[in-house]
C-alpha positions as CSV (number, residue, x, y, z in Angstrom):
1,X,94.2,-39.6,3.8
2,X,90.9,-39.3,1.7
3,X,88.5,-41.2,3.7
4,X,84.9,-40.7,3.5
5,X,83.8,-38.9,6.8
6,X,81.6,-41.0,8.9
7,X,77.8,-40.3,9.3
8,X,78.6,-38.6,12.1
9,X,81.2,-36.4,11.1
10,X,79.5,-35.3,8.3
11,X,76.4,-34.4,9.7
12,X,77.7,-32.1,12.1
13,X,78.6,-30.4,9.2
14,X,75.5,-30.2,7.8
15,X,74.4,-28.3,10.7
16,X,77.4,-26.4,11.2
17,X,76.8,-25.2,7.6
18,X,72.8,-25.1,8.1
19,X,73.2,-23.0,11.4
20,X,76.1,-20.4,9.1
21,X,72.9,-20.0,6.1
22,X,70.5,-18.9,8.9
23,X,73.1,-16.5,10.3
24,X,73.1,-14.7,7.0
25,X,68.9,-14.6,6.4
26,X,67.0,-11.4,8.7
27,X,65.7,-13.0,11.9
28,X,68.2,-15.4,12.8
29,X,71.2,-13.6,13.4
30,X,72.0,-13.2,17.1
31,X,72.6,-9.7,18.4
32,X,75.9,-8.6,19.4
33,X,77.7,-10.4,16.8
34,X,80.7,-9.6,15.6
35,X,81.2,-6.6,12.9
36,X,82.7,-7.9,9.3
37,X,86.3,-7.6,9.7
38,X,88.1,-4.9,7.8
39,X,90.4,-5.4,5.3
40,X,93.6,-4.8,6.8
41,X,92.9,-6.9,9.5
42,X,91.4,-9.7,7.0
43,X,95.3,-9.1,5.7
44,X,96.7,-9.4,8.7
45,X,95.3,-12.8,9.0
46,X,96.5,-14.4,6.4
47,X,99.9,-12.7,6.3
48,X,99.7,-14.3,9.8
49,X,98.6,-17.9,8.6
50,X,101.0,-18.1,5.4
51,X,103.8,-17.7,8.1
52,X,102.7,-20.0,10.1
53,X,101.9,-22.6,7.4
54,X,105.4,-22.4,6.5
55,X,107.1,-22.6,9.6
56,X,104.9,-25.7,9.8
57,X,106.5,-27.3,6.8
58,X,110.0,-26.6,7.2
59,X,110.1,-27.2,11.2
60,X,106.9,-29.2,11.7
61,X,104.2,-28.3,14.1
62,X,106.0,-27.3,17.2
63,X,107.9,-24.6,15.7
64,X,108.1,-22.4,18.3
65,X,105.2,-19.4,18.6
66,X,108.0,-16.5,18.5
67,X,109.4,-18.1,15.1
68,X,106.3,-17.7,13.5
69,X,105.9,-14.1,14.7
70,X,108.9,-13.0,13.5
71,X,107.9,-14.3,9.8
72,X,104.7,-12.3,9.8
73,X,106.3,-9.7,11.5
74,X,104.3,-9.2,14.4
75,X,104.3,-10.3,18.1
76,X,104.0,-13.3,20.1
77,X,100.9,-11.6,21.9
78,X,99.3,-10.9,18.3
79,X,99.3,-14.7,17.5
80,X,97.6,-15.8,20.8
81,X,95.2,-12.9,20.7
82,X,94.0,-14.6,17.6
83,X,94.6,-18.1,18.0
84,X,95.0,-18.9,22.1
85,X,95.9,-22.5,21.6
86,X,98.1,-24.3,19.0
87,X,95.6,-26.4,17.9
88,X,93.6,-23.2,17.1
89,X,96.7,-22.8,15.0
90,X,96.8,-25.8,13.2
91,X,92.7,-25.4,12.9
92,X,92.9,-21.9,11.2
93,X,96.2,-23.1,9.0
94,X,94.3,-26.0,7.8
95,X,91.0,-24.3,7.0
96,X,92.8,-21.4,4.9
97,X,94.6,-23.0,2.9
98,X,91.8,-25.2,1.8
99,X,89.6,-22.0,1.5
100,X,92.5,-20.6,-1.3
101,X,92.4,-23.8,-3.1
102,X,89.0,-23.9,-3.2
103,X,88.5,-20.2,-4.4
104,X,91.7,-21.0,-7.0
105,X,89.3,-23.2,-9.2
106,X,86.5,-20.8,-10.5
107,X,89.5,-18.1,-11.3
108,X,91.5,-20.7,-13.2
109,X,88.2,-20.9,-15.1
110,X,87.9,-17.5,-15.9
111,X,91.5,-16.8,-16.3
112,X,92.3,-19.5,-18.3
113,X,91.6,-19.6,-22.1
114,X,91.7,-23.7,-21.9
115,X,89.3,-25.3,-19.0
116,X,91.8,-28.4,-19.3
117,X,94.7,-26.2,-18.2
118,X,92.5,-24.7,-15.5
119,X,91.9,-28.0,-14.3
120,X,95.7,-28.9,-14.8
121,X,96.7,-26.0,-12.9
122,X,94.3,-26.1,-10.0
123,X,95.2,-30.1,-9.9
124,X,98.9,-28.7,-9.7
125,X,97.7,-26.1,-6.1
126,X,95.8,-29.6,-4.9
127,X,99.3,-31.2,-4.6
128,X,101.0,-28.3,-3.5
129,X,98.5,-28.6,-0.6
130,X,98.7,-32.4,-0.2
131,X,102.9,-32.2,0.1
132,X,102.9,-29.7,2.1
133,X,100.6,-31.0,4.4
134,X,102.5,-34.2,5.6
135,X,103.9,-32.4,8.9
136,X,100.8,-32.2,9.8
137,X,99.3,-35.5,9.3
138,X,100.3,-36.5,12.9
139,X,98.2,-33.4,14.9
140,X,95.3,-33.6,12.6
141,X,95.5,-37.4,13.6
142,X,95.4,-37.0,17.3
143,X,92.0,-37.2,19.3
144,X,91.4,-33.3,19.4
145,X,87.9,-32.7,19.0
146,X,88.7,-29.5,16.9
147,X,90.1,-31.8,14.0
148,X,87.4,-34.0,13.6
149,X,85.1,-31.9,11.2
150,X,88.4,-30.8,9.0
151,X,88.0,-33.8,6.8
152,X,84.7,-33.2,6.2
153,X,85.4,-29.4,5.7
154,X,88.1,-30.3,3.2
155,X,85.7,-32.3,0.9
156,X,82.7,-30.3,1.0
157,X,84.9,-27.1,0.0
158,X,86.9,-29.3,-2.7
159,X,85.5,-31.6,-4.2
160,X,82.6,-29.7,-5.9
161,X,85.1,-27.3,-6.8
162,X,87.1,-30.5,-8.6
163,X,83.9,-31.4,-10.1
164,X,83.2,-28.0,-11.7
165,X,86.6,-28.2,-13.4
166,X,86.4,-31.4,-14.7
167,X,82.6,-30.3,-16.1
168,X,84.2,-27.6,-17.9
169,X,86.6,-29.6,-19.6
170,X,84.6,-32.4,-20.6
171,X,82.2,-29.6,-22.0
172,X,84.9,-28.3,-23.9
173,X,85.8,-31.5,-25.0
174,X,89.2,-31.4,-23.6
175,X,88.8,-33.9,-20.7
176,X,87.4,-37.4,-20.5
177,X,83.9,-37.2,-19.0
178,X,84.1,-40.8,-17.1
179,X,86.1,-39.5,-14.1
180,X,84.8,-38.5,-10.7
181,X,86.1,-35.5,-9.0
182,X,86.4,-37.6,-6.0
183,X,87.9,-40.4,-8.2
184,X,90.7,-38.2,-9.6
185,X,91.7,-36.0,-6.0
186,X,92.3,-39.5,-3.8
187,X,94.3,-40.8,-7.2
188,X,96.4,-37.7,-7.0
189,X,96.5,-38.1,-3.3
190,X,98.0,-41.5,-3.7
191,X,100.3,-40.3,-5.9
192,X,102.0,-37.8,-3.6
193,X,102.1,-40.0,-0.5
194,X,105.9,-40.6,0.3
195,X,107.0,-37.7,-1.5
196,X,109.2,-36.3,1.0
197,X,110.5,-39.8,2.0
198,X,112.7,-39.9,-1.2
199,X,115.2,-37.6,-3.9
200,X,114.0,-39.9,-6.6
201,X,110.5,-39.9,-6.4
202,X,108.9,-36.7,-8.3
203,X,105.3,-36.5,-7.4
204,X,104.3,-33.6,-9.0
205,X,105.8,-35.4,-12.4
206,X,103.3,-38.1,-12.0
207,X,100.8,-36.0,-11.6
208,X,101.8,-34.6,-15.1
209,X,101.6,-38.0,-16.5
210,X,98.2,-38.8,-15.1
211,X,96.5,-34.9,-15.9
212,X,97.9,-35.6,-19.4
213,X,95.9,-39.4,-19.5
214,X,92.4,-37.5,-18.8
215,X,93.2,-35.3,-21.9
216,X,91.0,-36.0,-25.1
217,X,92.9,-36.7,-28.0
């Protein structure tokens, strides 16, 4: 599950990223881009994504288009207007819900009076993520080209986020300084593969148990 991406992968990227900066500077924007979407449709969106991310976890991936629809309360038409393909689906799940973990972590930080609690807390979202994301380890498997960079998307939005948390604590003197953000997320990862396989396996606990290890006495 946590596998470095290959040169390749990660490269594209790096240009995918490079291409988004220029987009933003005078110049380099191409005309007739699309207007910033408004609000409510921004809202729409992710009302329309949550729905879909669940339907994806209780009935796996080929829950049917019109089930999802009726959980976000809008029709079958509006789903494919958006996303015209399942796989776009999957894509735009998958890239959302990393996006809300990542933008969980500077919150915590701000939110929380301890940055070891942040970090405990925003470890706690990771593995919501991570269980939740088992019904879809098959698709993002397959040969699709529109998977390939989603690994690489998924570190380079949460890793550094990891690593900011973990700074903060071990400024604070909360959290042990020798662990790597990278280190500590495929450790967690480990820990919540088979999760759903058995009753008597609570992964969330050993998380507990291992957040509670990194804690300075």
């Amino acid at each position: 599950m946590f596998r470095l991406p290959s040169g390749r992968a990660e490269s594209s990227v790096v240009k995918k990223q490079t291409s988004a900066a220029q987009d933003g500077q005078g110049g380099t924007k191409s005309e007739g881009s699309p207007p910033r979407k408004r609000s409510d449709a921004r809202r729409n969106e992710k009302t329309l994504l949550d729905a879909a991310a669940a339907a994806f976890v209780t009935s796996g991936v080929e829950v049917p288009v019109r089930a999802i629809a009726a959980m976000a309360g809008v029709g079958v038409g509006t789903i494919y207007r958006h996303f015209p393909t399942r796989a776009d689906l999957i894509v735009a799940v998958y890239r959302h819900q990393v996006e809300e973990c990542a933008q969980a972590g500077p919150a915590l930080l701000t939110s929380v009076t301890s940055p070891h609690a942040a970090l405990t807390q925003w470890i706690n979202l990771f593995v919501d993520f991570l269980v939740t994301k088992h019904g879809l380890a098959e698709a993002l498997q397959s040969d699709d080209v529109r998977f390939q960079t989603l690994h690489g998307y998924f570190l380079d939005r949460l890793v550094p986020v990891c690593a900011s948390l973990l700074e903060a604590g071990a400024a604070a003197g909360e959290t042990r300084s020798d662990v790597a953000a990278l280190e500590l997320m495929r450790g967690v990862g480990n820990l919540c593969i088979g999760s759903g396989d058995t009753s008597t396996y609570d992964a969330r606990r050993m998380v507990g148990l291992l957040m509670d290890g990194l804690r300075v006495r």
